[in-house]
C-alpha angles and dihedrals in degrees: 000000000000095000095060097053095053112060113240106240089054087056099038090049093052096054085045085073101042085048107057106005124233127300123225133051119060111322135309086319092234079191124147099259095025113161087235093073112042095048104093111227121235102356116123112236127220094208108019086187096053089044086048095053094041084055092056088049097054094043089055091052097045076047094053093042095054080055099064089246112152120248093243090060098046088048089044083057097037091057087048103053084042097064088044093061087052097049082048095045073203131107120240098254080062103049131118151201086249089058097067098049090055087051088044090047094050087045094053107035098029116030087033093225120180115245101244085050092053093038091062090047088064095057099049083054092049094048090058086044098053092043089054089052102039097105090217092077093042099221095137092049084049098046092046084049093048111037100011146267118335096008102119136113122280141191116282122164105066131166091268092054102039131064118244130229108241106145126056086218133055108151120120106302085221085067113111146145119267117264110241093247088052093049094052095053088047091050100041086053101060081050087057094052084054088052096040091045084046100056086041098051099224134175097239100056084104097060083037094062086038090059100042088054097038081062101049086047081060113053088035100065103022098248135164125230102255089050097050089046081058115044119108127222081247085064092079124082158175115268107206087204088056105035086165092081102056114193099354091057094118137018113221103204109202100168095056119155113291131227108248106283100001122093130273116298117241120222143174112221108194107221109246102169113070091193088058083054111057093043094059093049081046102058095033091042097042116011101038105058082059088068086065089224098119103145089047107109097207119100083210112060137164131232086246089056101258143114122278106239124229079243089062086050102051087047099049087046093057096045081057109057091034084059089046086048078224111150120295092230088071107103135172082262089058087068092058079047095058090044087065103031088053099042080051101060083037088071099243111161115272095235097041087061087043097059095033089057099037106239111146094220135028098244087070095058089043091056092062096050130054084236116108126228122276093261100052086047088047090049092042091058092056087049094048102039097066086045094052096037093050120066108255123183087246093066132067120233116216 
């Protein structure tokens, strides 16, 4: 039965390639994700094409493994290209450049995608495309013994088709730190909903003081949402260059922001504001036992004894500043920006703020901050020195 409803030469063709391999290239390509290998020997296949297809994507997941990518990250590329697949209605040995700019275009003007999001879409889709045509896996050779000459993947995402990456930052240009009148009256606000819950005697003044203190942890150390979600109460330690601080001397981040497809960086971020500090003893030490979740590792629990999501932040935070009629474009991420902004005109050393926040060169950290980098201050001082050591008629001799 299921001879009869595949053609003979498609089957036979595609056993072919199971059978002997591919030629070319560089040898048999005993890579992780050959062709070779994925492609199952002597079983007769329903839907060559949709076999055919399965097998790349296994072979560009066995590729990706033998990488050191998460698994998060290779299912993350696997659902893209995916849906790709779907929006074509073609299979991959018959896309096209083409292909991509209608996809870019539906992504753009109709899904309303922000650059940097569909630019990493792109990538994800070049990265397949360029696993399928590099001759060492033997996909092209696969796919001409299989389906016919000249049926066999190509390169599709090309300078023209794709959007290049020519800013370091490409985040919301209404995105900005808190001024520091604007950060006292956050955070003395979330100190008045721990007053307010506390003469009413309400059942929430536990999450209230939680929250007060979760966003002064925040902006206190410079941290991100999903960081702060997962720190432990361990996590905190003793610097022997700041004793002052006893056990909360130092902050050892172990969920930092990954590079694409490796796991979380970890980071030490030294404590440089007392009053941080002794909020934080003071909650773990004083507040967090009364939520009965002591063998609970997180600093952050529930009162049904679990973890407060990056999701409850971020809504806490918005009911906040709603209530503060403060701008929209403040978000939890603006307080990691004013810990930088303010150490900066503080005058903390620039490297010092760099490694403390995690960012791998200087012009990321002087993107979060109205500072500029240490060449353009360098340069402003030998601009500014000649016109403030010579008389001007803007200046007044005495």
């Amino acid at each position: 039965m299921a001879c009869t409803a595949i053609p003979f030469s498609a089957r036979s063709r595609l056993q072919t390639v199971a059978d002997v391999g591919w030629e070319g290239g560089v040898g048999r390509g005993d890579l992780a994700g050959a062709a070779h290998l994925e492609l199952v020997s002597g079983v007769v296949q329903l839907r060559p094409e949709d076999a055919m297809v399965e097998a790349m994507l296994r072979g560009w997941r066995a590729q990706q493994t033998a990488r050191g990518l998460q698994e998060a990250t290779i299912e993350a590329r696997e659902r893209l290209v995916r849906r790709f697949l779907v929006f074509t209605d073609e299979y991959p040995w018959q896309w096209g450049p083409g292909h991509v700019e209608e996809w870019t275009l539906s992504l753009t003007a109709e899904q309303h995608l922000a650059p940097s999001t569909v630019r990493g879409y792109q990538t994800d889709l070049r990265l397949f495309s360029e696993y399928l045509t590099d001759g060492r896996y033997g996909w092209a050779v696969a796919c001409e013994q299989a389906f016919g000459q000249g049926m066999h993947p190509v390169a599709i995402c090309h300078e023209w088709n794709t959007i290049a990456h020519l800013n370091d930052y490409e985040g919301s240009p209404e995105a900005r730190p808190f001024t520091r009148a604007e950060l006292q009256r956050f955070l003395d606000y979330a100190d008045d909903r721990v007053e307010r819950a506390v003469k009413a005697k309400r059942k929430g003044a536990l999450a209230a003081y939680r929250d007060a203190t979760l966003f002064k942890v925040i902006y206190g150390w410079g941290l991100r949402r999903t960081e702060t979600s997962k720190l432990d109460v361990v996590d905190f330690g003793r610097n022997p260059a700041a004793p002052e601080f006893g056990c909360y001397g130092m902050l050892h981040v172990r969920y930092g922001k990954a590079v694409r497809g490796q796991p979380p960086r970890r980071r030490n971020v030294p404590s440089v504001m007392g009053w941080a500090v002794e909020a934080v003893a003071d909650y773990v030490e004083n507040i967090r036992p009364r939520f009965g979740c002591l063998e609970h590792p997180a600093v952050w629990v529930t009162e049904r004894g679990g973890r407060v999501s990056p999701a409850e932040i971020n809504a806490r935070f918005v009911a906040y500043r709603d209530a503060l009629g403060l701008p929209k474009a403040l978000t939890p991420h603006s307080l990691r920006h004013s810990w930088v902004t303010h150490l900066t005109e503080d005058g903390v050393d620039r490297r010092f703020i760099q490694e403390a926040v995690g960012h791998r060169c200087d012009t990321s950290t002087a993107i979060y901050t109205h500072v500029s980098g240490d060449f353009m201050n360098t340069a402003l001082r030998k601009a500014l020195t000649p016109a403030f050591q010579l008389p001007g008629p803007y200046r007044k001799e005495p």
